[in-house]
N, C-alpha and C positions, 0 to 999 in steps of 0.2 A: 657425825654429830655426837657429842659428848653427850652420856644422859647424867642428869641431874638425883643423888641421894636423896628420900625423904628428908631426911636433915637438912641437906643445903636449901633447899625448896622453903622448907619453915621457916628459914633467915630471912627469906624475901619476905613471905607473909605472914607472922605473928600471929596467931590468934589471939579474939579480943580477951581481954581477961574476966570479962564480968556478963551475967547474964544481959545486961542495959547494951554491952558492947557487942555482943552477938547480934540482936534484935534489931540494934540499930545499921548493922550490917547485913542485915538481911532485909529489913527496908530500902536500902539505899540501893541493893541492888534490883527488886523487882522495881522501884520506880522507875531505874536507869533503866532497865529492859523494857517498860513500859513507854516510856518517852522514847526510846529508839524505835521499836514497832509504830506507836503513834506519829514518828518523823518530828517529835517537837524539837529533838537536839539540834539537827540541820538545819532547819529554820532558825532556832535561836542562835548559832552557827554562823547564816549568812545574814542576819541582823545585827550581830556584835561586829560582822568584819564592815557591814554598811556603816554601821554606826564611828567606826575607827576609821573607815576611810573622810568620812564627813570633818571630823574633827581632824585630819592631818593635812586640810586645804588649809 
């Protein structure tokens, strides 16, 4: 397996450029971490697919 440069690695993910963009990415991901522990993703998960199978009768 090829490994990856710091450099190449930064292409993929940018840092935010602003102190507002940092913040708000570091909220988004303790939420996400938190919704995943709490299992709310998988629930809303197989709700969205209930919900889209309902609408595709």
């Amino acid at each position: 397996m090829a490994t990856i440069g710091a450099g190449e690695l930064a292409a993929y993910f940018p840092e935010p450029d602003t102190m507002e963009g940092r913040a708000i990415e570091a909220v988004d991901a303790v939420v996400g971490t938190l919704a995943g522990e709490l299992g709310l993703i998988e629930a809303a998960s197989h709700a969205a697919e209930a919900a889209r199978l309902r609408l595709a009768r």
